[in-house]
Every structure is written in structure tokens, then in C-alpha cells.
N, C-alpha and C positions, 0 to 999 in steps of 0.2 A: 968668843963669838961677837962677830960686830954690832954693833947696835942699828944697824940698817937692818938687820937679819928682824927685826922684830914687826916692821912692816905688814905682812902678811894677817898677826894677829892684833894688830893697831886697826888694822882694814874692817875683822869682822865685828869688833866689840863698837867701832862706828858706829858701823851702819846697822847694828844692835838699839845704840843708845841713841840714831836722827830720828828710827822708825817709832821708838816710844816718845822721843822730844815732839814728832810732828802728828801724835794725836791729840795734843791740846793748843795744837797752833792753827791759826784760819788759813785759808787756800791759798793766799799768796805767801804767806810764810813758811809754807810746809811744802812749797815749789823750790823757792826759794833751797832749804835745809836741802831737799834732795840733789837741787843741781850742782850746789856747793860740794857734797858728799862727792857726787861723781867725780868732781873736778879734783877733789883732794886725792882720793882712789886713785884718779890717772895718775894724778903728779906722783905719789906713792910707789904705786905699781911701775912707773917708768925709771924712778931712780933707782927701785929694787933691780929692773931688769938689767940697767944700765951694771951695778955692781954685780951680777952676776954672769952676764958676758967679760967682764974683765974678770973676774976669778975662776969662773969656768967648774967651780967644784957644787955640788949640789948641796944643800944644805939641811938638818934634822932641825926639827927647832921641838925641845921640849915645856910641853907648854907648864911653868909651875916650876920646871924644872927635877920632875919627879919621873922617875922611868916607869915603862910597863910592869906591873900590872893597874900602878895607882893613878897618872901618869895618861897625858894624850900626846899626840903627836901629828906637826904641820909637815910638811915636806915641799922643797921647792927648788928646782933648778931653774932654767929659763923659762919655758913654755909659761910655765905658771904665772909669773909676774905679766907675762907677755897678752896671757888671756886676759889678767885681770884689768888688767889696762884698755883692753878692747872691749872688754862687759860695759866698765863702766863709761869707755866714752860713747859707746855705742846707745846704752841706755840717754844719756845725756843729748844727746840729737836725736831720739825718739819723742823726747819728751818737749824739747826744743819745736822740733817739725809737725808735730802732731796739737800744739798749745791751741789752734784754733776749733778743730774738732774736739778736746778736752772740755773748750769751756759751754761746748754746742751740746754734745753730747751727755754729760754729767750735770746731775740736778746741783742746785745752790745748797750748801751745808754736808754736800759727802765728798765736796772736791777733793780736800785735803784728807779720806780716807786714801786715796788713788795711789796718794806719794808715801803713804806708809806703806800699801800692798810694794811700791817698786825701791820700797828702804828692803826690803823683806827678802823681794826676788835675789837682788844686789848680794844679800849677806849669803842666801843662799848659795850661790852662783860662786861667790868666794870661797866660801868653805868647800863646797864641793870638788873645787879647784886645788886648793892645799891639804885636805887631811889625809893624816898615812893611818885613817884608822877606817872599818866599814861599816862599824856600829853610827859613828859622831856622820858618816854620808849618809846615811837611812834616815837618820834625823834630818840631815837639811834637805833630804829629797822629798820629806812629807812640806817641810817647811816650804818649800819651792815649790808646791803643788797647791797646799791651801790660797798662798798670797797669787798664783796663777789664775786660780779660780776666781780670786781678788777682782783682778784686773781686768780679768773678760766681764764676770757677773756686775759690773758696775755699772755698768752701761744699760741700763732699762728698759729694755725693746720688747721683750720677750722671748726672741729667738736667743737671746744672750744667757737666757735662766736655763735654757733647752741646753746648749750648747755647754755651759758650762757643767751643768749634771751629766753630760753624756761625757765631757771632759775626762770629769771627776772619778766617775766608775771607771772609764781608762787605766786613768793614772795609779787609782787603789790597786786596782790588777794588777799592775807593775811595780807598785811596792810592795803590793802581799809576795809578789813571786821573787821577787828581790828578797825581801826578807827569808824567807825560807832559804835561798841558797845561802844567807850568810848562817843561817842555824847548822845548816849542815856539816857546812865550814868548820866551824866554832867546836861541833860536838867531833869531828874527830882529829882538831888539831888542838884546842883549846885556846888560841888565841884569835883577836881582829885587829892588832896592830897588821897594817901591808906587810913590812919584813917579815916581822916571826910566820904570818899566814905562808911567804914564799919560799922560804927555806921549808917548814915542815911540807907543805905540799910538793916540794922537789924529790924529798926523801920518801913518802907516800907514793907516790909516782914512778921514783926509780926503782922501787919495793917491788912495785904492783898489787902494793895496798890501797884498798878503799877506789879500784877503779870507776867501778858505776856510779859510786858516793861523789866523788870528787865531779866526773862528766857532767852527774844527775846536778849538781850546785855551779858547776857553770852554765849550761843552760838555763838554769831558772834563773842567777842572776844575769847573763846574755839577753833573756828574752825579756825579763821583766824592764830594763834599762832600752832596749828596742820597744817595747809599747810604749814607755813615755816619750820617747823623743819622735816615736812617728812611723817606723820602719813599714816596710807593705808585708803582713796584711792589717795592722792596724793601726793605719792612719784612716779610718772614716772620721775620728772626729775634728780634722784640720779644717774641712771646708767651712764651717759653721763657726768654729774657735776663732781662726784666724780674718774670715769671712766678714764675720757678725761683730768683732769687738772692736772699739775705736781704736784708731789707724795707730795711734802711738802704743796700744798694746798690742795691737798684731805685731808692728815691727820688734815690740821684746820680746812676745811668746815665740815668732816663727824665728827672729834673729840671735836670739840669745837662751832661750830658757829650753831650746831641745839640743843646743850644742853645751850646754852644761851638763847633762846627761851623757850625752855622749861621751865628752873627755874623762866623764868619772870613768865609763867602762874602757877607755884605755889605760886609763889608770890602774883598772882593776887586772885588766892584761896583762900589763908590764908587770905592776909592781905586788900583785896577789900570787896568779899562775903561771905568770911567767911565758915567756913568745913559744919557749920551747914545749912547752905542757898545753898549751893553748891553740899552738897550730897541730900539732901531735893529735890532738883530740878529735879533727873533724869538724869542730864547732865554727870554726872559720871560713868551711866551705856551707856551711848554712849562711851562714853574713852574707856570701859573697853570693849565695843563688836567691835567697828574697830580696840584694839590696840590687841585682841586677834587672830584675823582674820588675822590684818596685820604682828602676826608673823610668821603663815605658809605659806601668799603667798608671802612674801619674800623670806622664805626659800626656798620655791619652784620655786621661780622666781631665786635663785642662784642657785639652782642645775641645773639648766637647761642649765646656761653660760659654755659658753668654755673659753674666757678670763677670767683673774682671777680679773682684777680688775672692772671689769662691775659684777663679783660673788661677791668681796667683799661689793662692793659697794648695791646692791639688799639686801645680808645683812645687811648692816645697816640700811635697811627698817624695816626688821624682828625685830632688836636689839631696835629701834623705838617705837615698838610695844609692847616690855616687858614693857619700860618704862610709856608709857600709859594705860598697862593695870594695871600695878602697883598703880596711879592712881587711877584708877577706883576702885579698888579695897574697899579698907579702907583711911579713912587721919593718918589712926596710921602707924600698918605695911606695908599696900601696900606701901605709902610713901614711908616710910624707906626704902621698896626693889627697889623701882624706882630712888630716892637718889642713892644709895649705884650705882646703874645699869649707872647711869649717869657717876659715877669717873671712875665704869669698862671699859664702853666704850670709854671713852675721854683716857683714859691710851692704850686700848688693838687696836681701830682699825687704829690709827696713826700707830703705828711699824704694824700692817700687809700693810698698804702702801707702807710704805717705805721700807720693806723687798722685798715685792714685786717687787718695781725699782729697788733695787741691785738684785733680780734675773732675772731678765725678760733683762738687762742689759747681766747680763752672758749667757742667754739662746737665749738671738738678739728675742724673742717672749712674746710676754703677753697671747699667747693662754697655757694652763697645757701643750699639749703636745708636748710642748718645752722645758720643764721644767723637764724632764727625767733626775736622776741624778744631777739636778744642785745644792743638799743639798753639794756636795761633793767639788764641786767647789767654792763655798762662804758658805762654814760652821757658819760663824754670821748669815748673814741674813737667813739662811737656820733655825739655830734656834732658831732666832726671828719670821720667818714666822708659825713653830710651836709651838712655846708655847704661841703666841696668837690664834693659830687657837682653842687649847687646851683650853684656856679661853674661844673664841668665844662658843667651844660646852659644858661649863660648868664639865671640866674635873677637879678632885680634887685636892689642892693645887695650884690653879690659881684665878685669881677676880672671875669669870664667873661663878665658881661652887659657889662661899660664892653665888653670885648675885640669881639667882636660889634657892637655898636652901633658900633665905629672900622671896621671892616669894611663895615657896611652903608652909612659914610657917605664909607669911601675908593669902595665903588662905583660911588658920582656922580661922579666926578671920570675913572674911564673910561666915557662914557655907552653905550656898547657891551657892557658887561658886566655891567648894571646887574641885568639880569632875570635872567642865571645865575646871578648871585654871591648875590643874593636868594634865590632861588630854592636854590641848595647850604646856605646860612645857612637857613632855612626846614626843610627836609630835615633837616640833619644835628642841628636841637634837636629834632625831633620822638623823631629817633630816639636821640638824648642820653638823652631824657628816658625813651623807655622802656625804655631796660637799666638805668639808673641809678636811676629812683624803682622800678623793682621789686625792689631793693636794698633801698632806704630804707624800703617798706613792709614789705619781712620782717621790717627789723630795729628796727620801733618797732610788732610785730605783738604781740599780748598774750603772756607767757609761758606753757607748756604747763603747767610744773609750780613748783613754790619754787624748786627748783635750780635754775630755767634765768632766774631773777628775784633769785637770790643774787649781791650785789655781788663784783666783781674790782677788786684794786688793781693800777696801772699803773705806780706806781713813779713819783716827781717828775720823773724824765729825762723820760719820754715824753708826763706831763704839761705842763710847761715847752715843748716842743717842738710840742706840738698847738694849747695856746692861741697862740703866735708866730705858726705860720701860721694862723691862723684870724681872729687879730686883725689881720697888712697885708691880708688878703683880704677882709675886711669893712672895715677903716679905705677901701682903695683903692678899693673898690666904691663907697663913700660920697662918697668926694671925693677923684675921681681926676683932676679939672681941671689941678690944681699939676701934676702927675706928667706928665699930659698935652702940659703946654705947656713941661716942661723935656724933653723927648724930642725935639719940636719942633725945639728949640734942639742939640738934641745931633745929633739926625742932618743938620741944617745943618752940624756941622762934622766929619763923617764922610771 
């Protein structure tokens, strides 16, 4: 085995060993540690990806070297390197774009807890990405919920203690019920390594052994992995999460930390029960009728805001929603469109956060109509706040519209769903478009007075971080074929 194949587990014992390095280092040095980590992550994860598109063959990595039962296990073909790569440079331009509200926000002396909580998320977010085991993802999915809670509760307003308790009981719900299906699992296959779980559950399955056992443990792991990442009907507590916590952890909670959940449960699809036990089940036409549902009353739940980031935030309910329905869909294309929907949103709703703080900063308001004219005032964020909003509605040469368009062209492929799923796609840009362009025309609306047309500096951090995402979001809008057909290839070996 290559010695690049070891990558994966260099990554988590990192960012293991920055997040204990950065609690006895002070707030610029524990900045520091974590943007460094990110950056090493990328380079890591890009060279893994790079040698795994040229070999093409998926890889077991035992960790110790010791087989099941004694024995854990990484698994990784493309997609894997491909996410981790986008976590961490994703996180890294949140942390970049968000430095001035960090230092606004957060009291003197708990700075440098902030970059432990996002050393934490990171490991989490990895692991849950590589293990082929269900027990070692329960674990990092507590882990990924505490330092969550981290992130939001840091920020001292009040509404942020609220928000995060309401978080919290969420998220337990969804590991108590996660955990429960894997007990079930466990007790009548006897293993949690992915393999051994998918071969006996083929055998159980084509038996017609343990039917309701088997359904009953994919449902509660199904739903319990859809309450942590958001799904309708529970996502009430995003408006307030995502809403109330400084802009650089809304863009990790809403861009990064509900799409780790999620790929675990494709994870658990492919490589637990299998496409064929899984679409068999009916369980995928549940995904597919709350993730369609939950893209209009999100929308609907955003047009309805006057703050912008309590609208953005109810969108990414909506955004949730395509992902799931995507899902539901097919295991070919839908996939693919919910995949592809994944990098859209972890890329697109980070810079409308952070756009957001540098306008809502120059306008002294987070409600729109404060927001009159303020494109003209901070012309970056202004438009960064638009050519994600443009993504968001699926407007051409942006992620949002390729994202969309895989969508409308997975729903040929179930000719049964063709007219709803049209029909939800149809719906949910109408109404994209109009909580978001009446956004965009406030804020490129003429100025009342000088002031409100006197230039603000943003500071290189949040500059550097606007243009990043602004540039794979138009580069992939442009020519997302490549992207497209290494996804392809990736979720063949899922």
C-alpha cells in the first residue's frame, strides 16, 4: 500500500493534536495553528485526490493494521479526498471572511477557545468522511455536535444560549435515534464494520429475515441523520443557529457541518444497505416527499423574514431539501444532483453570510430595510451578496443553475416523478427569486444621502475570502462538465 494512502489518517490525529496544541496558546496563535491545519488538510486531501483519480481503485486502509474484530477501518475512493479538501478550505475562508466579526464579537481571553471548537468540527467532519465503521461515526457525530454547540454558544448575546440549547436537544434526538438503529443492526448481524454490515444485510434481506428489524434501523438511522442536518420538519432550529451566531460560524454550521451528516448517510446507503435494499424499502420515497415539501416551506418561511440572516438561514432549509429530494430520487442521477447540490451549498451559503456581516456592519441593521443602497458602499460584499444570491436562485453561469438543471435531468430517469419534481424546481425558483432579488434591489437601490454612498473597507481577510468563493462559483457554473463526470466516477465507488 502506498504511503500516500495514509493521508486520511495523518489528517484526523492533526487536527486531534492542533485542537489540544491551541488550548494553551493565545488567540493569535491558535488562529494561526487552525489556518495552517486547514491549509495542510487541503494540500493533503488534494494530493490524495489527485492519486486516486489516476488509480481509480478505492482503497481499505487498516488502521494498526489489525482486521475486524480488533481492528478499525478508513475507506476512501475519490469523493472522500475530494470533500475533505473542500471542508477544510471552506472552513479556512470562513474564518478568513468572518476575522472582523470574530474579533467584535467574542470576549478577550475565550478567542482562542473558538479555533479549538473549529480544530474539533474539522476532525469531526474527516472522520465522518472516511470510516467504514458505524460505531467510530456515532462517535464523531457526538463529537461534531458538542464543538457545534462550541461555535454557536460562544458568541454571548443571549439569544445564542437559546439557540444553542434548542440546537442541542435537536441534535441528541438524532443521535439517540441514530444510535438505536445501529443497536439493531449490530444485534442481528453482529457486526459495525460497512462491509460485514452489507453483505449480512443482503443475505437477511434476500432471506426475508428480520424485515421490520432491518426497515425499523433504517429509519431511525435515516431520520435521526435528517434531524441533524436540517430536513423539514425539523429544521426550526436553523433560524436562530444560523441567524444568531457569528457570521464565520454560520458559514461552517450551515456550509459544512449539515453536509457531513449528510454524506455519512450516503455513506451509510451505499456502503451499509446497500441502493438495492434501500430503494426497495420505501424509505427513499419518504426522503423524497419531506425533502420536496421542505423546499417550499423554507422558501416560504424566507420570504417571509425581514432580517436577512434569519431569510438566509430558513433557506438553507429549502437548499436541504433539494438535497434530499435528490436522494429520493434515483441512486444514479438523483445522487449526482444532490452530490453536485452539496459543493453548491457549502461553496454558495458561507459568502452569503459573510457578505451579509460586511453589509449589515455598514447599514448598523440586519433587517433589508437598512440595506438601501448599501451595494454602493461595500461594493465586494455587495457583490458577493449577489452572485450568491444568483446561485441560490439557480441563475445561469453560477453552481445553483448546473445544481438544478442535474436535478431536472435526474427526474427523467424516475419517469414517475417527473411532473412533481419539475414542478417543486419550478416553485421553489420562483420563490428563490423573490425574497432574494428584493434583496439585491435594495441593495444596488440609489443612495439617500453621501453617507450612505461613502466607501467601507473590508479588510484583505474578507476580501481574499469573497473573491475564492465567488470565483469556484462562477469558474463551476462555467464549466462544471469535468466536475461533473469525476462525481460520476466517484459515486461508482461509494
Amino acid at each position: 500500500m502506498a504511503f500516500i494512502t495514509n493521508i486520511p489518517l495523518f489528517s484526523i490525529v492533526l487536527c486531534l493534536l492542533c485542537s489540544v496544541v491551541s488550548s494553551v496558546l493565545p488567540e493569535k496563535a491558535a488562529r494561526r495553528v487552525s489556518l495552517s491545519l486547514c491549509a495542510v488538510i487541503a494540500i493533503g486531501s488534494g494530493t490524495l485526490l489527485w492519486y486516486m483519480i489516476a488509480t481509480g481503485t478505492p482503497v481499505t486502509y487498516l488502521m494498526g493494521h489489525y482486521p475486524h474484530p480488533w481492528g478499525n477501518e478508513l475507506y476512501f475512493g475519490i469523493l472522500e479526498p475530494l470533500l475533505g479538501c473542500l471542508f477544510s478550505l471552506v472552513m479556512a475562508l470562513c474564518l478568513l471572511g468572518g476575522k472582523k466579526q470574530l474579533s467584535a464579537d467574542l470576549e478577550d481571553g475565550k478567542r482562542h477557545f473558538y479555533y479549538i471548537m473549529c480544530d474539533l468540527v474539522l476532525v469531526a467532519l474527516l472522520a465522518l468522511t472516511y470510516t467504514n465503521d458505524l460505531f467510530t461515526g456515532y462517535v464523531f457525530i457526538e463529537i461534531c455536535t458538542i464543538s457545534s454547540c462550541g461555535l454557536l454558544m460562544i458568541r454571548q448575546i443571549g439569544r445564542t444560549t437559546l439557540a444553542s440549547i434548542r440546537y442541542m436537544i435537536f441534535s441528541l434526538v438524532g443521535s439517540g435515534l441514530f444510535m438505536l438503529g445501529v443497536i439493531l443492526l449490530y444485534a442481528i448481524t453482529g457486526h459495525l464494520l460497512m462491509p460485514n454490515l452489507k453483505e449480512s444485510i443482503a443475505e437477511l434481506w434476500e432471506g426475508g429475515q428480520y424485515r421490520t428489524v432491518l426497515i425499523s434501523a433504517m429509519c431511525l438511522i435515516t431520520v435521526g441523520l435528517a434531524i441533524k442536518s436540517g430536513l423539514f420538519p425539523f429544521h426550526f432550529w436553523m433560524p436562530d443557529t444560523y441567524g444568531y451566531a457569528t457570521p464565520a460560524s454560520g458559514g461552517i454550521l450551515s456550509g459544512l457541518v449539515s453536509k457531513g451528516y449528510i454524506f455519512f448517510l450516503l455513506r451509510v446507503i451505499f456502503r451499509v444497505f446497500g441502493t438495492s435494499v434501500f430503494y426497495q424499502s420505501g424509505v427513499s420515497h419518504v426522503l423524497y416527499g419531506f425533502g420536496a415539501v421542505g423546499i417550499v416551506v423554507g422558501s416560504i418561511s424566507a420570504m417571509r423574514e425581514k432580517d436577512v440572516f434569519r431569510m438566509i438561514a430558513y433557506s438553507s432549509a429549502a437548499q436541504i431539501g433539494y438535497i434530499y429530494m435528490g436522494i429520493g430520487l434515483s441512486p444514479h442521477l438523483g445522487v449526482l444532483a444532490a452530490v453536485f447540490h452539496i459543493l453548491t451549498h457549502a461553496i454558495t451559503k458561507p459568502s452569503l453570510f459573510l457578505a451579509a456581516a460586511q453589509i449589515s456592519d455598514a447599514a448598523n441593521g440586519t433587517e433589508r430595510g437598512a440595506w438601501h443602497g448599501m451595494a454602493h458602499r461595500n461594493r465586494m460584499a455587495g457583490l458577493a451578496f449577489a452572485v450568491s444570491a444568483f446561485s441560490m436562485i439557480g441563475i445561469p453561469l453560477t453552481m445553483g443553475f448546473v445544481s438544478k438543471y442535474r436535478f431536472a435531468v435526474a427526474a427523467f430517469e424516475s419517469t414517475r416523478l417527473i411532473v412533481p419534481t419539475l414542478t417543486v424546481l419550478a416553485v421553489s425558483t420562483i420563490l428563490n427569486a423573490w425574497y432574494f432579488m428584493r434583496v439585491v434591489i435594495r441593495l444596488y437601490e440609489p443612495p439617500k444621502t453621501d453617507a450612505d454612498s461613502a466607501p467601507v473597507h473590508n479588510g484583505a481577510s474578507y476580501t481574499v475570502a469573497a473573491i475564492a468563493f465567488l470565483a469556484v462559483n462562477i469558474t463551476l457554473g462555467v464549466a462544471a462538465e469535468p466536475l461533473v463526470h469525476l462525481l460520476e466516477r466517484s459515486i461508482s465507488l461509494l
